[in-house]
Backbone bond lengths (Angstrom), bond angles and torsions (degrees), N, CA, C in turn:
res aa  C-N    CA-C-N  psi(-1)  N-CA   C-N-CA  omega(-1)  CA-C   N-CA-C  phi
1 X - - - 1.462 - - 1.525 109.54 -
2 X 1.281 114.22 146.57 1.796 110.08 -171.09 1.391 102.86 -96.30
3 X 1.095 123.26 -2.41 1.395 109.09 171.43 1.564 111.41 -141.92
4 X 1.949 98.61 134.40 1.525 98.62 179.15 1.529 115.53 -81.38
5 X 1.417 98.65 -173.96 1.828 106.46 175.32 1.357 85.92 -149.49
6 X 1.424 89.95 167.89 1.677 102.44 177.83 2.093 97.33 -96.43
7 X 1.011 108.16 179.82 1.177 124.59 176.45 1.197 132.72 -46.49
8 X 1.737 104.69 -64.62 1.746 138.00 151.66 2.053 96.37 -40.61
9 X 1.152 104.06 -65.17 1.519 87.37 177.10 1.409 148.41 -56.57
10 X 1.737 95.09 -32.30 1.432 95.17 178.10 1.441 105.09 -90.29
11 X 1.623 129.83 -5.40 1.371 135.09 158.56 1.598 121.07 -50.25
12 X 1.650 95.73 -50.92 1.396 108.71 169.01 1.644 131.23 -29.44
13 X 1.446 78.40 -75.13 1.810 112.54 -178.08 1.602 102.59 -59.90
14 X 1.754 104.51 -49.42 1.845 75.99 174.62 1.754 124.23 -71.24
15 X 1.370 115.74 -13.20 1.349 99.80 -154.11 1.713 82.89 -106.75
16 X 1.217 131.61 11.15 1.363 135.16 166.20 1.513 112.72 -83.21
17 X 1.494 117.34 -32.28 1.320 134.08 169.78 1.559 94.10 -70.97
18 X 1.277 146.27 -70.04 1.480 163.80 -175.40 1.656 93.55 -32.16
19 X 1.104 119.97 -104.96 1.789 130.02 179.49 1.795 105.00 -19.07
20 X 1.657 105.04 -51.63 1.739 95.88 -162.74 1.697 116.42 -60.86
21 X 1.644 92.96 -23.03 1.577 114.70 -164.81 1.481 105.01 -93.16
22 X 1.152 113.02 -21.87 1.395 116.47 163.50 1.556 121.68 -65.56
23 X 1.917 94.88 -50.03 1.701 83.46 178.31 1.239 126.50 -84.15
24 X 1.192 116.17 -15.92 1.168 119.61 160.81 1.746 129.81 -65.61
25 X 1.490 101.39 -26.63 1.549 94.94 174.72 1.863 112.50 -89.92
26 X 1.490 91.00 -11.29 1.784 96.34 171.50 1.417 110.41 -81.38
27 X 1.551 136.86 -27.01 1.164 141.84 158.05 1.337 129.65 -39.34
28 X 1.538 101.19 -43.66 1.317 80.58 -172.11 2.241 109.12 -110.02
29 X 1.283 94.57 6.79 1.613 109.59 163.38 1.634 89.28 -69.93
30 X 1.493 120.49 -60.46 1.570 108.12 -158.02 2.150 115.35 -63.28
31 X 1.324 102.71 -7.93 1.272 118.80 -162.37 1.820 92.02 -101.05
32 X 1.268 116.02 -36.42 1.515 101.76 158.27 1.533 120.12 -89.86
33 X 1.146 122.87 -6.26 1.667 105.71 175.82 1.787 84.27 -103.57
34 X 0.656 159.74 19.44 1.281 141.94 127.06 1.296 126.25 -46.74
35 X 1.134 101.21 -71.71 2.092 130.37 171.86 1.765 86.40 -46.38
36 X 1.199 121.34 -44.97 1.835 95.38 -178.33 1.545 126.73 -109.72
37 X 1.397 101.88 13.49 1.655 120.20 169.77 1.719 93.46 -91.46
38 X 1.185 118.74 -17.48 1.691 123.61 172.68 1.978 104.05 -73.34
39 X 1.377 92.76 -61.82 1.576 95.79 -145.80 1.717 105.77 -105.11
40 X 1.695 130.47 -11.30 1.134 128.61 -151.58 1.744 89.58 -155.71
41 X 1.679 131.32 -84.53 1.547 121.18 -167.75 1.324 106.93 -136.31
42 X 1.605 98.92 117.33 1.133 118.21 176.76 1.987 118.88 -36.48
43 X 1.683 90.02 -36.93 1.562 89.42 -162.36 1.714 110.52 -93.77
44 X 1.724 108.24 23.35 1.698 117.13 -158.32 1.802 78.37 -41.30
45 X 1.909 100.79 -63.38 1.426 96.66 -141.36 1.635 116.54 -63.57
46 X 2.112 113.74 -11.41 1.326 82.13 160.57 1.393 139.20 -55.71
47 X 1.874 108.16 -47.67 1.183 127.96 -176.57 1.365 115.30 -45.72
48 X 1.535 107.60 -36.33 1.687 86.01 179.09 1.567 123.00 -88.19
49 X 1.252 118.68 6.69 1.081 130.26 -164.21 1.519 122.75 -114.87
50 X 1.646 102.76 1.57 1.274 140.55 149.24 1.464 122.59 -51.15
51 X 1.318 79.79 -54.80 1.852 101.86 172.89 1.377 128.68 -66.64
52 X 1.643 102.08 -6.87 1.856 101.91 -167.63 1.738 67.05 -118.70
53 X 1.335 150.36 19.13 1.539 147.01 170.99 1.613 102.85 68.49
54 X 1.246 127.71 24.39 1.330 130.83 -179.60 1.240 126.74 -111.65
55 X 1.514 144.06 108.50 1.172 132.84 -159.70 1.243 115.90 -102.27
56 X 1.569 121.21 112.54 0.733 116.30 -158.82 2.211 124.84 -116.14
57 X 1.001 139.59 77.82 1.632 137.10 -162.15 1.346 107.62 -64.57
58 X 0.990 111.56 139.42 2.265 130.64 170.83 1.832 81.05 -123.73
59 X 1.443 86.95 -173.54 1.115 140.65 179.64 1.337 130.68 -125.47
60 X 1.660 92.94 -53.66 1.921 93.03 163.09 1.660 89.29 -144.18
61 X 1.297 117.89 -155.50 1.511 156.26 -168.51 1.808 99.06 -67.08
62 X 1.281 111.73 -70.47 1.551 133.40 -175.95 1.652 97.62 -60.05
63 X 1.295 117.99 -52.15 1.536 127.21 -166.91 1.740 96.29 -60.47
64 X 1.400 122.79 -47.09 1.537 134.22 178.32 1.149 100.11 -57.90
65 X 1.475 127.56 -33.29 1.795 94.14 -170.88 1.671 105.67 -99.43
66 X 1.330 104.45 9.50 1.804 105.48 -176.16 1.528 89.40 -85.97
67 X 1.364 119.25 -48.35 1.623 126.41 179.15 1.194 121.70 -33.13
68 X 1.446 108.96 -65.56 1.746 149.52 172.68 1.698 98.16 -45.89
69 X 0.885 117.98 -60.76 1.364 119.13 -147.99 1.796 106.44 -94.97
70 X 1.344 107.64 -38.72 1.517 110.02 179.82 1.739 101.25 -147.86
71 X 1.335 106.31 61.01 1.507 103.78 159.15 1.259 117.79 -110.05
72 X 1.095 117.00 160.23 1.558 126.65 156.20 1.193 120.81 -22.93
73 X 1.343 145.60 69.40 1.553 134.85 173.31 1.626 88.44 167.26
74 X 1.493 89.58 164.02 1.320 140.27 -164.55 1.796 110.24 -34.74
75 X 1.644 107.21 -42.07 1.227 118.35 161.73 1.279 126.89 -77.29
76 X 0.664 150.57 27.21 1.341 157.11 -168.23 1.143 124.52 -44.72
77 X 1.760 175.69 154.57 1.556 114.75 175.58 1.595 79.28 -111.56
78 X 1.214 137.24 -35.47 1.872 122.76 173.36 1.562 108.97 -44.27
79 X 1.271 133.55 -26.13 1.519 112.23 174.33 1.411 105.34 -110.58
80 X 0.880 127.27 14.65 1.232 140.49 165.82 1.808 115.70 -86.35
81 X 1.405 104.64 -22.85 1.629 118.58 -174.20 1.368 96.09 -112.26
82 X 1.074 111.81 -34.23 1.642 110.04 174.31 1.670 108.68 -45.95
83 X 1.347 115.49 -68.74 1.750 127.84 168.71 1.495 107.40 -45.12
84 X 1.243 126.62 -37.60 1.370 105.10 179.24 1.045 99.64 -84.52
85 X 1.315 128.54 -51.37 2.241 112.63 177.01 1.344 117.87 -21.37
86 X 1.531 113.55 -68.67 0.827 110.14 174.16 1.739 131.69 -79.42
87 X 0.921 117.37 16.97 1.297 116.11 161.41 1.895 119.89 -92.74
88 X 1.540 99.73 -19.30 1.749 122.38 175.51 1.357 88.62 -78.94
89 X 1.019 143.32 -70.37 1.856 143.65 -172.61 1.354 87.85 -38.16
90 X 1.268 99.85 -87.76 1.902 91.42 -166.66 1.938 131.03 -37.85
91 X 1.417 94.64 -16.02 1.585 87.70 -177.84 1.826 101.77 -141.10
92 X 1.490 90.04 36.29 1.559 91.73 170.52 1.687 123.08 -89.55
93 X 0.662 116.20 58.40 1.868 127.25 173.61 1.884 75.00 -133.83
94 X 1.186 144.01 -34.83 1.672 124.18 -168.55 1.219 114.58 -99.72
95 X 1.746 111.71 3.25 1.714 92.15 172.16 1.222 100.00 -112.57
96 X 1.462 119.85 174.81 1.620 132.99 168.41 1.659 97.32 -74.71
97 X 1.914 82.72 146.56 1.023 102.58 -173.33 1.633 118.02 -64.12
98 X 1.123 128.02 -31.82 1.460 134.02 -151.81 2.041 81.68 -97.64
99 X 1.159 133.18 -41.58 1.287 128.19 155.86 1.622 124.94 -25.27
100 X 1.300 93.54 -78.61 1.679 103.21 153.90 0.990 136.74 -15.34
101 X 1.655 103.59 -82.77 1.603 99.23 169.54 1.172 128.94 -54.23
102 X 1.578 119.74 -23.89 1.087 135.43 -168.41 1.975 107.86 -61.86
103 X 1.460 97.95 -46.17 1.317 111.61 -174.07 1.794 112.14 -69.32
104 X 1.554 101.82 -40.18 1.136 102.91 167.59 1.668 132.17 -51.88
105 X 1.532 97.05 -37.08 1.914 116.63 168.78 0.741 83.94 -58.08
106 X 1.593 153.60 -84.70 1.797 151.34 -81.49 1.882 83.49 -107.91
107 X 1.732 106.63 -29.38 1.784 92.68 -163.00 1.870 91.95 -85.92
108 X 1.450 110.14 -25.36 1.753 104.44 -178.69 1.522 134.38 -67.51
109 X 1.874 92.88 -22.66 1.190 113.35 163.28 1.675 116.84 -63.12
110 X 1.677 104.56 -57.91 1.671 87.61 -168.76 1.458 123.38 -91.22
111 X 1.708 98.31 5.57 1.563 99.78 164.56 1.794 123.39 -73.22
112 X 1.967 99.23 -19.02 1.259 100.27 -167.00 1.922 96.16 -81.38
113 X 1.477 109.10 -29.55 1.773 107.45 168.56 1.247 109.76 -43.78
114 X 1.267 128.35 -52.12 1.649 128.02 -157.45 1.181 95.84 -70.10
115 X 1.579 136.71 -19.14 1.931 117.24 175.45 1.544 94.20 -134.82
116 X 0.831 135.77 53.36 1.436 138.22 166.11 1.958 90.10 -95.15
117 X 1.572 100.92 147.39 1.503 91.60 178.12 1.745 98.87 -115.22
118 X 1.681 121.25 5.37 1.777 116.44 176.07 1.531 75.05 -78.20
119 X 1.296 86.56 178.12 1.748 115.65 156.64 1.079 127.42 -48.94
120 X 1.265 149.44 -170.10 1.415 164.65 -170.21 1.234 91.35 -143.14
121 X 1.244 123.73 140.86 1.912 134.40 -173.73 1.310 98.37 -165.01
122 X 1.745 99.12 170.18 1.143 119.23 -160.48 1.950 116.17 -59.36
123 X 1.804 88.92 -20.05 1.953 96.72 -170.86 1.755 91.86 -67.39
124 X 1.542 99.74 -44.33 1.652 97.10 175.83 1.737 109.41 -21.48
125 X 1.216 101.94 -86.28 1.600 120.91 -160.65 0.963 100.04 -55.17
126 X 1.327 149.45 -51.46 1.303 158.80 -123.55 1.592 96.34 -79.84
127 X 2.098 112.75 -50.65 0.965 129.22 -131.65 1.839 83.69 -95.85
128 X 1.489 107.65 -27.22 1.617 118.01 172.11 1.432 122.17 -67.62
129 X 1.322 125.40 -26.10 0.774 146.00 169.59 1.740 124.90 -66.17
130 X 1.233 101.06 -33.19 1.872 140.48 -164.17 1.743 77.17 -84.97
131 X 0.929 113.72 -96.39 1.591 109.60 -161.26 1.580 118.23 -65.36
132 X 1.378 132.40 -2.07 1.302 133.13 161.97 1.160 94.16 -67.77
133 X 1.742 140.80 -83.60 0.855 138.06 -179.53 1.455 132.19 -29.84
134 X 1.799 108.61 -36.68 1.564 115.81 161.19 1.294 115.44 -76.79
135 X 1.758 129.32 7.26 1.269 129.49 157.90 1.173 126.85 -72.86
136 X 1.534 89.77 -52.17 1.550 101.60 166.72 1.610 144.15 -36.71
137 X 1.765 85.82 -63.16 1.700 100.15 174.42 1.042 106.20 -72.65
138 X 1.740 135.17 -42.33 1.858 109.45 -179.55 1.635 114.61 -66.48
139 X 1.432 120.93 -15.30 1.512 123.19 161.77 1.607 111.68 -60.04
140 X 0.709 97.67 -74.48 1.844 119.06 170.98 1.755 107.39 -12.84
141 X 1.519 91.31 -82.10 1.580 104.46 174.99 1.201 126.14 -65.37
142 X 1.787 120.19 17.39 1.532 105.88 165.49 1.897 107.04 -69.09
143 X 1.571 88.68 -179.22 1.411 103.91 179.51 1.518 110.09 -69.16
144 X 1.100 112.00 -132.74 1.649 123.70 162.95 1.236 126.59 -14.66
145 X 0.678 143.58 132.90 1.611 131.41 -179.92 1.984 107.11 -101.06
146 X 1.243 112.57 139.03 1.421 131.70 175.93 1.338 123.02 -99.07
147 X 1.253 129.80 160.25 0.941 149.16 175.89 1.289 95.40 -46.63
148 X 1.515 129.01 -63.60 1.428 146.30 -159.06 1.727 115.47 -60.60
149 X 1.384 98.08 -34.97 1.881 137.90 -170.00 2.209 84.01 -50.40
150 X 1.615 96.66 -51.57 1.242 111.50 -126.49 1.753 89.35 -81.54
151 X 1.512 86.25 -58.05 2.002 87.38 167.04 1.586 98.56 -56.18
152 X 1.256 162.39 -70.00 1.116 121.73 -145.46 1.729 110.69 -76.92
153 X 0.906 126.34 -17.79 1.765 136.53 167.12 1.550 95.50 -52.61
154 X 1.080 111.75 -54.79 1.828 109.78 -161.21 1.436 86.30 -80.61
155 X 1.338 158.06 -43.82 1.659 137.45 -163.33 1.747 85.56 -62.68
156 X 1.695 115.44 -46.94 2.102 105.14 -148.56 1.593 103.46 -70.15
157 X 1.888 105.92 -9.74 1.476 90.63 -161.67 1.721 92.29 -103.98
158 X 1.140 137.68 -32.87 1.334 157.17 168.11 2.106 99.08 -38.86
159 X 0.833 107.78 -45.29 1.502 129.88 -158.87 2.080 98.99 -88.99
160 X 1.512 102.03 -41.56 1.223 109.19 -177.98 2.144 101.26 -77.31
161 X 1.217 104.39 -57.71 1.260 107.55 158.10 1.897 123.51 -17.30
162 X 1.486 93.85 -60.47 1.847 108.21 -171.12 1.793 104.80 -55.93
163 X 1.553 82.20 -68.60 1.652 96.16 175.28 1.925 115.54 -32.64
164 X 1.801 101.39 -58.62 1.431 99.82 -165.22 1.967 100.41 -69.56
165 X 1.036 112.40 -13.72 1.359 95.96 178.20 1.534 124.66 -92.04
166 X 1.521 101.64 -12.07 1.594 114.56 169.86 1.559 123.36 -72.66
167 X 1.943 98.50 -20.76 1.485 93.69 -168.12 1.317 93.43 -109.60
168 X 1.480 135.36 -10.50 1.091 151.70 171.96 1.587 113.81 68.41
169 X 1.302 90.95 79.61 1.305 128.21 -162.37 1.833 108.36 -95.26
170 X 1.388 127.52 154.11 1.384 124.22 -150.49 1.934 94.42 -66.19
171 X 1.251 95.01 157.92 2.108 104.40 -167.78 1.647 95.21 -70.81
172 X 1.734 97.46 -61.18 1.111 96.87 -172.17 2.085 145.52 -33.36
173 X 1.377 77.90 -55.51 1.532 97.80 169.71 2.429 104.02 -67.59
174 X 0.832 126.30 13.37 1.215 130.70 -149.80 1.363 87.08 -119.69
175 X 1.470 102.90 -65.29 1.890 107.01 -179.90 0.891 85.24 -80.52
176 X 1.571 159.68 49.96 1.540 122.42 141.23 1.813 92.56 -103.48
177 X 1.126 113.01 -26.88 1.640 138.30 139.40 1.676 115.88 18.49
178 X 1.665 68.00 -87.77 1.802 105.48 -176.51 1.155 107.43 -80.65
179 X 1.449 129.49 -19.69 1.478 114.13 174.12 1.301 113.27 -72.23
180 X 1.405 124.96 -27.84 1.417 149.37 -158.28 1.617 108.16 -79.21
181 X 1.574 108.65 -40.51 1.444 137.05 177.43 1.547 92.87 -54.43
182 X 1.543 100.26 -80.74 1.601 126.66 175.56 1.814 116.15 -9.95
183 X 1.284 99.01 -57.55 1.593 119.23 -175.24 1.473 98.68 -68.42
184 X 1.279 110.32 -59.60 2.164 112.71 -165.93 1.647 98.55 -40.02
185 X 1.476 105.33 -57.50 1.402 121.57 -164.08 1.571 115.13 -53.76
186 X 1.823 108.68 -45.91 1.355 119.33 179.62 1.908 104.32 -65.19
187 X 1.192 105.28 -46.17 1.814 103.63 165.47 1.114 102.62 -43.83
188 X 1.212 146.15 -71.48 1.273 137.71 -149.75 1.426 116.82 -84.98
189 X 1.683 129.25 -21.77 1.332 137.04 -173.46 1.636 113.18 -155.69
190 X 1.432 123.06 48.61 1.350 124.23 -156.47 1.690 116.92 -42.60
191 X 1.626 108.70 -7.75 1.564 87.85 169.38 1.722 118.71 -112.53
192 X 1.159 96.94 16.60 1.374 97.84 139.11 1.850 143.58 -96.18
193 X 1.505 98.06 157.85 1.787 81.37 -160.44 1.884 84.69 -171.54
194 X 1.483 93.68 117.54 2.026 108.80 -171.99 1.073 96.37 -78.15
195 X 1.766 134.77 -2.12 1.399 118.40 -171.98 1.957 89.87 -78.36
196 X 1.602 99.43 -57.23 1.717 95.18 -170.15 1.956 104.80 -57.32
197 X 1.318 128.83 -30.68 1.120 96.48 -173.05 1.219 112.43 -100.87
198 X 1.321 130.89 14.26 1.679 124.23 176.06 1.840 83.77 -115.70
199 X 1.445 85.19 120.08 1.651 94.52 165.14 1.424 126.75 -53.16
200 X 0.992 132.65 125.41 1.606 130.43 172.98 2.063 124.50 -21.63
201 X 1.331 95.22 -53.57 1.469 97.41 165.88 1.475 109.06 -63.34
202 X 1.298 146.71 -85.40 1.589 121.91 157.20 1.289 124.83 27.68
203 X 1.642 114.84 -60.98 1.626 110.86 -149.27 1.518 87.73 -82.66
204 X 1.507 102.37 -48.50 1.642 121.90 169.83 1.440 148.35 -20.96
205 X 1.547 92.38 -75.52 1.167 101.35 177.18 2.353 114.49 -130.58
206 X 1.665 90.85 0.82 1.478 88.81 169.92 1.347 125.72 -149.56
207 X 1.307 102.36 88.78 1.689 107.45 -155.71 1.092 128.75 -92.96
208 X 1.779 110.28 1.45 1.337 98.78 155.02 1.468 122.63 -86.99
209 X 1.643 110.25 -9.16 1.294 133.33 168.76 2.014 98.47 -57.04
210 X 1.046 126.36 -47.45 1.499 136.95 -166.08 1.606 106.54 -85.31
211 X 1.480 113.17 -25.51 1.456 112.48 176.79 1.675 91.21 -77.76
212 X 1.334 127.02 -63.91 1.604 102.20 -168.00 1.498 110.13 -48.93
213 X 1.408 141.95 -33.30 0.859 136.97 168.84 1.777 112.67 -38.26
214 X 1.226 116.86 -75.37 1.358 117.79 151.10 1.416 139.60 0.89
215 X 1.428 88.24 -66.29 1.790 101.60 170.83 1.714 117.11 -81.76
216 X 1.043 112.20 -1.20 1.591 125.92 -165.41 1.671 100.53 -90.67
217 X 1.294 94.13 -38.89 1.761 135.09 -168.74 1.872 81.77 -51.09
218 X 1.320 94.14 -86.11 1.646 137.73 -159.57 1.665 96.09 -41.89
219 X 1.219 104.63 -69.53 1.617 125.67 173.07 1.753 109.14 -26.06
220 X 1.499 94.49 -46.87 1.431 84.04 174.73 1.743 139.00 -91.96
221 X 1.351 74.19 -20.90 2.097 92.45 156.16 1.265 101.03 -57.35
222 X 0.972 132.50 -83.50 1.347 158.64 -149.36 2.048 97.22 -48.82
223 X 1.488 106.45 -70.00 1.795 100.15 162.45 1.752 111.82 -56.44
224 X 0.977 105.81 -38.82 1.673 85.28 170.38 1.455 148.01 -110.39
225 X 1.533 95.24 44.36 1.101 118.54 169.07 1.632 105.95 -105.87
């Protein structure tokens, strides 16, 4: 790769990729257990929220996304944007500019949810959703690709990975996943490769056993960069 980073940076960029891909893949789970805490089970949004180990009580549909979005716990999505802000500060000379700002909107938006006293609604998410996705594509469409490009690709796809295995989401599309992982990593350090160090049973049959593998992977990009 022609250009280095320090450590703190390529930490940055992946776990800046990590948070965006998180809220965005929690967005749109919370936008279907909504739609069926409406029309089919009241308790979608506990059940799915089981899955991120967080327990979470409403009242109705509207009450779930005030919960979801700015409750008490671990998900939060304002401290959740907080960590990616500051992870864009720290490695902002490597993203595009129109990205940037973009992220900066995405953190003004869900800080203004956490003290807004209407509701939180669907224009909310919709509009969160709108500029993750406009993060994406002005990332996407740079020129050349960097060292830096590559850690934040490996936090959104690493992160998409976690999610699909929490909600237990189809395998297939999962290893096409990990092959995808596989490649970022070989760009950046070609003799590394998670197929040789996560044992085959791992990918198989124990995958959170295969995600530390993953991060073990990453860990070492990351010191030797």
């Amino acid at each position: 790769m022609e250009q280095l980073l320090t450590a703190n940076v390529a930490s940055s960029m992946y776990w800046l990729g990590r948070y965006l891909q998180r809220m965005e893949g929690t967005l749109y789970e919370i936008n279907k257990a909504y739609d069926l805490i409406i029309d089919v089970d009241r308790k979608a949004g506990t059940l799915l929220y089981k899955k991120f180990d967080i327990d979470i009580k409403y009242v109705s549909a509207m009450d779930f996304l005030h919960k979801a979005i700015r409750g008490k716990h671990a998900a939060n999505f304002g401290n959740l944007m907080l960590q990616a802000r500051e992870n864009a500060i720290i490695s902002r000379a490597y993203i595009d500019s129109v990205a940037f700002g973009e992220i900066i909107a995405l953190n003004e938006l869900f800080q203004s949810m956490q003290t807004k006293r209407s509701h939180i609604d669907y224009n909310d998410l919709d509009k969160a959703l709108s500029l993750i996705m406009i993060i994406w594509g002005a990332h996407a469409h740079r020129g050349h690709r960097k060292s830096s490009d590559y850690f934040f690709k490996l936090g959104k796809l690493v992160e998409e990975v976690d999610l699909r295995l929490r909600l237990g989401k189809e395998k297939s599309m999962t290893d096409l996943i990990l092959k995808e992982i596989n490649v970022a990593i070989k760009m950046l350090n070609p003799e590394l490769d998670i197929f040789d160090n996560c044992p085959q049973e791992y990918i198989d049959e124990l995958p959170y056993a295969m995600m530390e593998c993953i991060y073990a992977t990453i860990d070492k990009l990351i010191i030797e960069e």
